[in-house]
ZABABA-437675 format. One record per atom (N, C-alpha, C, O): x, y, z. Coordinates in steps of 0.2 Angstrom, whole numbers, plus 5000, padded with zeros to 4 digits. Atoms other than C-alpha are relative to their C-alpha. Example, Ala and Ser with C-alpha at 12.3 -4.5 7.8 and 13.67 -1.06 7.14 Angstrom:
BEGIN
500449945000;506249785039;500450065000;500950055003;499649944999;506849955036;499650055003;499950115004;
This chain:
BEGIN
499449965001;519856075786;500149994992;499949954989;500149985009;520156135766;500750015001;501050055004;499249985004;521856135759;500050034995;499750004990;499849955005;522256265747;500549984994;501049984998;499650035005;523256195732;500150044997;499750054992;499849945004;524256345725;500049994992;500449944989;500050005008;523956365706;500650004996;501050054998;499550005002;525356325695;500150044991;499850014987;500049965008;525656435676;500549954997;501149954997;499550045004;526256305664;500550024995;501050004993;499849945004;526556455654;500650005001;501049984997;499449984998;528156495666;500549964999;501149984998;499550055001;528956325663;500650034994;500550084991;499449975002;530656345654;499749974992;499650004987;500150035007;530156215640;499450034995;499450014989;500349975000;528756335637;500050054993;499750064989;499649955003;529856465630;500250034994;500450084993;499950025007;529956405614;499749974997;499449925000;500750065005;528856315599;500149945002;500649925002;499950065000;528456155602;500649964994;500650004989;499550035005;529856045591;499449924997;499649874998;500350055001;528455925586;500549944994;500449884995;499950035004;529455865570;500849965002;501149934998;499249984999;531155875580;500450014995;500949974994;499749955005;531855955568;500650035002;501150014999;499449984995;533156035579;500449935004;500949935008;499450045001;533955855580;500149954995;500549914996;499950025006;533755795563;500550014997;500550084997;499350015008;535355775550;500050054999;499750085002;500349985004;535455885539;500149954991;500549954986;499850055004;535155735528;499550004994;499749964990;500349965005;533955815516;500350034995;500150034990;499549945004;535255945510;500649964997;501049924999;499550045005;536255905495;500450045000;500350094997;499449955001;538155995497;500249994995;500349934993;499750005008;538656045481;500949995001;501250035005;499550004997;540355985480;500349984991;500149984985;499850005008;541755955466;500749955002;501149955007;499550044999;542955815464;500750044998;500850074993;499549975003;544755865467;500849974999;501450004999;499650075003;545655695463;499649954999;499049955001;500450045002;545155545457;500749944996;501049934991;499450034997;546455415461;500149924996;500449895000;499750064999;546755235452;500249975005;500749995008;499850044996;546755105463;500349924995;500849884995;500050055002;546354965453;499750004991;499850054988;500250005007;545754925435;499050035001;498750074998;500849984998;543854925445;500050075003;499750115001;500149944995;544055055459;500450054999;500950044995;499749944998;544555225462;499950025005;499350015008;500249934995;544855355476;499950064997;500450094994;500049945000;544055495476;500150065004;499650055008;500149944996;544455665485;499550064998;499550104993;500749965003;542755765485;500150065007;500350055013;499949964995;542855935493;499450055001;499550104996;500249965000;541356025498;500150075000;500550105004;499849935000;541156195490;500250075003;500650115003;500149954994;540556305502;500449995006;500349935009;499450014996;541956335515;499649985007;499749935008;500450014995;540656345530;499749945000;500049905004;499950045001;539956215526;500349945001;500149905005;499750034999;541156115524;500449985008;500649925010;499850014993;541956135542;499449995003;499649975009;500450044998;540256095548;499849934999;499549895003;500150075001;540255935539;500349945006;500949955008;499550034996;540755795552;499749945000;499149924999;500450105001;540555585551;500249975007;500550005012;499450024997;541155465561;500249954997;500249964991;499850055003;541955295557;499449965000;499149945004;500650065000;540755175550;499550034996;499049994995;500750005003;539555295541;499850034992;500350044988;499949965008;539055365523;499650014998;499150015001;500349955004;538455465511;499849994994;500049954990;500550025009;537255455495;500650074997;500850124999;499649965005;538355535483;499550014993;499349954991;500449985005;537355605468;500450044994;500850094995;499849975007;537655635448;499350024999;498850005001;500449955003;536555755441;499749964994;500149934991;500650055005;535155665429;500349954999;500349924993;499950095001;536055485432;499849975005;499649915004;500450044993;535455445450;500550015007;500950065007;499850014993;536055405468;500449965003;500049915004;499950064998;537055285476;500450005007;500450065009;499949994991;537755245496;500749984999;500949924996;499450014999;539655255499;500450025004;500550085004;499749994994;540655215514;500550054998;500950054993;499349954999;541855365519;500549945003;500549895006;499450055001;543455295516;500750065006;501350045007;499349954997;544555445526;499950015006;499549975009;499950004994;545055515542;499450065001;499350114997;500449964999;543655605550;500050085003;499650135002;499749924999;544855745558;500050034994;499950094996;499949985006;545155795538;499350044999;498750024997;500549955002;543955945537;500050014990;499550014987;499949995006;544655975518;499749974995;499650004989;500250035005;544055855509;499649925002;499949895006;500150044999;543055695509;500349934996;500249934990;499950075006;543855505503;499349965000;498949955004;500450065003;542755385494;500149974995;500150004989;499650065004;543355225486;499449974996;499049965000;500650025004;541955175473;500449964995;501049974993;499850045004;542055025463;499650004993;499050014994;500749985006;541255025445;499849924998;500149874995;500550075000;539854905445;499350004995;499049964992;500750005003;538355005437;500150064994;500550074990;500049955006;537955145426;500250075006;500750115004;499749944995;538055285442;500949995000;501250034996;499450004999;539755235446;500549984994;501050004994;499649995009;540355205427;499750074997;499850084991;499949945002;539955375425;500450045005;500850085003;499349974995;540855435440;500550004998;500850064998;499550025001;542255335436;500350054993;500950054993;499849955005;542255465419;500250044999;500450074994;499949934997;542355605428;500650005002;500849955004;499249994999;544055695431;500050075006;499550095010;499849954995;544755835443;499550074997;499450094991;500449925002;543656005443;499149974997;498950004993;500650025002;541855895440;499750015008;500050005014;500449984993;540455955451;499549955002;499149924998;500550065000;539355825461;499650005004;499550065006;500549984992;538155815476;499949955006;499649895006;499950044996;538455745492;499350035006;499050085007;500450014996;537055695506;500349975006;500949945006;499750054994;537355625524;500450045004;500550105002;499950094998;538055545535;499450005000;499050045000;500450054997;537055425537;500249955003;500849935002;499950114999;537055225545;500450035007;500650085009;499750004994;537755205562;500849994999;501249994994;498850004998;539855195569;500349965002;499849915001;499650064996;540855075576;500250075007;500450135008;500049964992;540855105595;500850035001;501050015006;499449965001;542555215593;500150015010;500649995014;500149954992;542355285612;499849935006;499949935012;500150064997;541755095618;500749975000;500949965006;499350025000;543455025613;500650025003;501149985003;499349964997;544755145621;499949955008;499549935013;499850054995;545655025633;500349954999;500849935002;500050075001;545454875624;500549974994;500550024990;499850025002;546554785613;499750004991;499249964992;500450005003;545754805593;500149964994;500649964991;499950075007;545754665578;499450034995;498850034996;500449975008;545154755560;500249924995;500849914993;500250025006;544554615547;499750014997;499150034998;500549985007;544154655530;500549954995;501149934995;499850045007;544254555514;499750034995;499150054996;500149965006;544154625495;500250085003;500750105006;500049935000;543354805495;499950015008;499750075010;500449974992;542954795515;500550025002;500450065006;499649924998;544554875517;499850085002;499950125006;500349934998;543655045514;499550025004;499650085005;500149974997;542555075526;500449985008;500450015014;499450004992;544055015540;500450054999;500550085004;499449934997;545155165535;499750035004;500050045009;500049954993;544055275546;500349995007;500750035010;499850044993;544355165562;500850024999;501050075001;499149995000;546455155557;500150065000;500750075002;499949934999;546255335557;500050015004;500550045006;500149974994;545455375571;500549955005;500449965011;499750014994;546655275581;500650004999;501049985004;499449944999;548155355575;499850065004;500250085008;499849934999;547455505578;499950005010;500150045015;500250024992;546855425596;500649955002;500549935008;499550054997;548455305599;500049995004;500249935004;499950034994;548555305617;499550005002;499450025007;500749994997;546755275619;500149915000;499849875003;500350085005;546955085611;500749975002;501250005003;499350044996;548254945617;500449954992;500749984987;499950025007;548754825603;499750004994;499249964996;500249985006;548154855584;500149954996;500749954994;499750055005;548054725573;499550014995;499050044997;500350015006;547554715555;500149954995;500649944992;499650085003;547254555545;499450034995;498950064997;500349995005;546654595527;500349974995;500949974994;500250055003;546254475514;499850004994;499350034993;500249975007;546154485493;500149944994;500549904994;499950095002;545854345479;500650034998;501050005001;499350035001;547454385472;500450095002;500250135005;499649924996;548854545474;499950064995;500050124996;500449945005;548154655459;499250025003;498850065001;500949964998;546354675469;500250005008;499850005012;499849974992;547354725487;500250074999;500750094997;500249944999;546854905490;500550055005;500650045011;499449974995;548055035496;500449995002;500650025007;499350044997;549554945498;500450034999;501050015000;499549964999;550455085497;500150045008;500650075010;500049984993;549855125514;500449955005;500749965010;499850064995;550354955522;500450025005;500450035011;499449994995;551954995527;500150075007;500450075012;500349944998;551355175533;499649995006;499750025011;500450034994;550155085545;500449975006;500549995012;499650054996;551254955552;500650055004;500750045010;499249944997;552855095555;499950055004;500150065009;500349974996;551855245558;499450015006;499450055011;500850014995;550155195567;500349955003;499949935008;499850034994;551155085576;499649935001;499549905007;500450055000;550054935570;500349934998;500849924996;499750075004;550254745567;499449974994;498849954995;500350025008;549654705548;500249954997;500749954993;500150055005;549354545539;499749974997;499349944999;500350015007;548954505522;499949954995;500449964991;500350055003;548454375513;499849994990;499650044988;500350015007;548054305494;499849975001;499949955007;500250075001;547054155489;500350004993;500449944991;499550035005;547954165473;500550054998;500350114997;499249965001;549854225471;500350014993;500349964990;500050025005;550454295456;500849965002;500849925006;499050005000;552654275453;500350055004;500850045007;499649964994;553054425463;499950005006;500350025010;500450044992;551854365479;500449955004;500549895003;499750014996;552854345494;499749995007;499949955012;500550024993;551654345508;499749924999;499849884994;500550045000;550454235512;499449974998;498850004998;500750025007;549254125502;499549965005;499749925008;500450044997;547654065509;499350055001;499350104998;500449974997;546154135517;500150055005;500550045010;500049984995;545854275527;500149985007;500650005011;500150044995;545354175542;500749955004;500749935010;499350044997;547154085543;500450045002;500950025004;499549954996;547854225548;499950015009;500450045012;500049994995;547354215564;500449955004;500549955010;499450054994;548554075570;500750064999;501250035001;499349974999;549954215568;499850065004;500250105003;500249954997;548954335579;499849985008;499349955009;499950004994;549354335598;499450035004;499450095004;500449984997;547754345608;500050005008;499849955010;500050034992;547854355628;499350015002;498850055001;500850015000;546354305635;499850035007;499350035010;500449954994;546454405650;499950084998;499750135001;500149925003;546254565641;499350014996;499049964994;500650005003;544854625633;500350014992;500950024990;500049995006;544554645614;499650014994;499249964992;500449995005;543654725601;500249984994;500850004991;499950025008;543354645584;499450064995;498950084997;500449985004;542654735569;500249954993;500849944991;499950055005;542454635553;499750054994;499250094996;500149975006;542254715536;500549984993;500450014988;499750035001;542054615521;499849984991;499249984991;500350005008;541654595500;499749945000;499449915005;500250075001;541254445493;500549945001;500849914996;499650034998;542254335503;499949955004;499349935004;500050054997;542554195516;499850015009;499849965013;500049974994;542254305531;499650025003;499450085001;500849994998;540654325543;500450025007;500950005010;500150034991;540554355562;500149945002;500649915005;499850074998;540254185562;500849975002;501049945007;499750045002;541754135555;500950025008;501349985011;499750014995;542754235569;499850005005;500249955008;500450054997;541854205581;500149955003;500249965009;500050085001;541954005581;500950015001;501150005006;499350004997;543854035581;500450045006;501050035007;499649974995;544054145596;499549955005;499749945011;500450044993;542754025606;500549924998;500449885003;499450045000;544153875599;500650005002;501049965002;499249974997;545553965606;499850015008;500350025011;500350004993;544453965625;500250085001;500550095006;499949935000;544554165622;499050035003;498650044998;500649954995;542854245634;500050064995;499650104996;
């Protein structure tokens, strides 16, 4: 007895239909392409940092741009070089992009030179997110010390802009004295607005220094943990006192799972 084995045309296949994508290319970045863009503030923060607001030129463009929390972009001066800096803003904001640069070298001492209407060249995203979409549910604890402020704004952003996704919000942010804490004019903004709990820290206080003097880390005896809840930590942090490890070791002190 012979069994006939009808012929199949791999041709007909749907995947077929189209060039093979050997380099995928159709899911690659467009991390190659440099948007021409133009700064359109340039912010004091500090004696070292600035914010800047950079708005991609081209309109198109520009509303296809999209990040998420957690990622960044090579920012480019024209015959000075290249350098990697975390997006500092709300990723809903199509208009324009923040980034907080601190002046450390010659790329960012030339930046830092540049004024409103200077043209520059932006790449990316790049680098991975913080699990945004994993966290809804759960309770969220943002640490940063120094400049690791900047890449947390994204996250405080997006959970304004998501608030009923997220349960309690706490914010413990850490600076060596109250001239190198970033943003403080947002604090109260956070706290009233986003509906957050925020506390802040020196290790050294000038004469008008009314908070709290000490280590980031000490702040968590004034942060309410319930340990039947769940809870996402993210840490972000300069050159400071503050690792995974270090919170870590105080949530497994506290008998927190």
């Amino acid at each position: 007895m012979s069994i006939k084995i009808p012929t199949h045309d791999i041709n007909l296949e749907p995947a077929m239909a189209t060039h093979p994508d050997f380099n995928r290319k159709s899911l690659r970045m467009q991390t190659e392409r440099n948007f021409k863009s133009q700064i359109i503030a340039a912010i004091p923060l500090t004696e070292y940092e600035k914010l800047f607001h950079i708005r991609i030129c081209d309109p198109s463009e520009r509303n296809k741009f999209t990040f998420l929390p957690g990622q960044f972009v090579m920012l480019q001066l024209p015959g000075c070089g290249e350098i990697a800096i975390s997006i500092s803003g709300s990723s809903s904001n199509r208009e324009f992009i923040e980034l907080c640069v601190r002046k450390v070298g010659r790329v960012t001492g030339m930046l830092h030179r540049l004024h409103e209407g200077a043209y520059i060249g932006i790449r990316g995203p790049f680098g991975t997110h913080f699990p945004m979409s994993e966290m809804v549910g759960s309770n969220v604890l943002l640490i940063a010390g120094g400049l690791g402020i900047v890449p947390l704004r994204s996250p405080i952003y997006w959970v304004n802009d998501h608030r009923l996704d997220y349960k309690d919000v706490t914010i413990l942010y850490g600076a060596r004295d109250p001239s190198q804490i970033l943003f403080g004019y947002q604090v109260e903004e956070w706290r009233k607005v986003y509906d957050v709990n925020i506390l802040t820290t020196v290790e050294y206080p000038d004469e008008y220094w009314s908070g709290h003097v000490g280590l980031t880390t000490e702040l968590f005896d004034d942060v309410p943990i319930d340990p039947d809840l769940s809870i996402t930590i993210i840490t972000s942090c300069d050159k400071c006192s503050i690792s995974f490890g270090n919170v870590l070791s105080l949530i497994l002190n506290d008998n927190i799972n």
